[in-house]
C-alpha positions as MATLAB code, in Angstrom:
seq = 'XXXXXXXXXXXXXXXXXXXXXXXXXXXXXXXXXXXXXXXXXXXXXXXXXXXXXXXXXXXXXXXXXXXXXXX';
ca = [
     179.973  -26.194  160.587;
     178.728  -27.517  157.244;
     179.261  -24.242  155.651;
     182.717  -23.382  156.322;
     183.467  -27.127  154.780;
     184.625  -27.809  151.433;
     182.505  -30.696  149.969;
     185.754  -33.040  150.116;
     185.705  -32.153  153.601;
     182.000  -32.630  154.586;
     182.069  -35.751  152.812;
     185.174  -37.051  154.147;
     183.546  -35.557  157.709;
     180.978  -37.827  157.477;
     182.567  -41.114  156.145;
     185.311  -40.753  158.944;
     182.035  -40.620  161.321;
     180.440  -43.469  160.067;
     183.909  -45.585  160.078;
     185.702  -47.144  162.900;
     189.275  -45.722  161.909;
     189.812  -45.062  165.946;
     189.805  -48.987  166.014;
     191.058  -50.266  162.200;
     194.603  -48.291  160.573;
     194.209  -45.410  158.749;
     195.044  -45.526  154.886;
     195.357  -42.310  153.218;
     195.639  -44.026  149.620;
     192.502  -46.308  150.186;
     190.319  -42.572  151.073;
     191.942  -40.841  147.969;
     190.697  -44.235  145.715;
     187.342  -43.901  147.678;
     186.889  -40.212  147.077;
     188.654  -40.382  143.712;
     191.174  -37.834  144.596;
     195.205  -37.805  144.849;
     196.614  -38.353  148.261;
     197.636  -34.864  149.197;
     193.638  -33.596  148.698;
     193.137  -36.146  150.974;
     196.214  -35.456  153.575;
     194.738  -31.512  153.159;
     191.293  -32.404  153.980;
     191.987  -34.066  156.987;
     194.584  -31.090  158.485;
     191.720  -28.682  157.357;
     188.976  -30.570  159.755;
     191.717  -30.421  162.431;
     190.951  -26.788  162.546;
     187.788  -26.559  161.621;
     186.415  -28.843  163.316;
     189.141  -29.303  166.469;
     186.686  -30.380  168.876;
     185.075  -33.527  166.919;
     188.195  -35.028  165.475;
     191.434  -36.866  166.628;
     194.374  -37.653  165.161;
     196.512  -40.232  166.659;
     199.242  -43.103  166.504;
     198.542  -46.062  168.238;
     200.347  -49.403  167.555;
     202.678  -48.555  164.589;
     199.610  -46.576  162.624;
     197.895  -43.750  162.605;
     193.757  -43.505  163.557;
     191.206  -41.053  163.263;
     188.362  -41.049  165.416;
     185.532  -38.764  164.718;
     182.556  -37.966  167.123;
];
């Protein structure tokens, strides 16, 4: 897996891992001030590990926001 990543990606990968986004709202603009990138590298990154990596991420809308839960 870790070499078909970009490094945005694996490190995004592994922050969303360590977080409890499944739980706490998603916010696109807080990752792209983390990571230091503009939202739509961020937006990008995360529809790239959708494919990439389809069987150890979700995607969802719960409650009004969306979540990201990554195993």
């Amino acid at each position: 897996m870790a070499a078909e990543l970009t490094e945005l990606e694996a490190r995004l990968f592994e922050w969303l891992r360590q977080s409890d986004f499944h739980l706490t709202p998603w916010s696109t603009e807080d990752a792209a001030k983390i990571f230091e990138v503009e939202d739509d590298a961020v937006y990008e990154a995360i529809a790239s590990l959708t494919k990439k990596v389809p069987d150890r991420i979700q995607v969802f809308y719960k409650n009004g926001s969306l979540h990201i839960a990554v195993e």
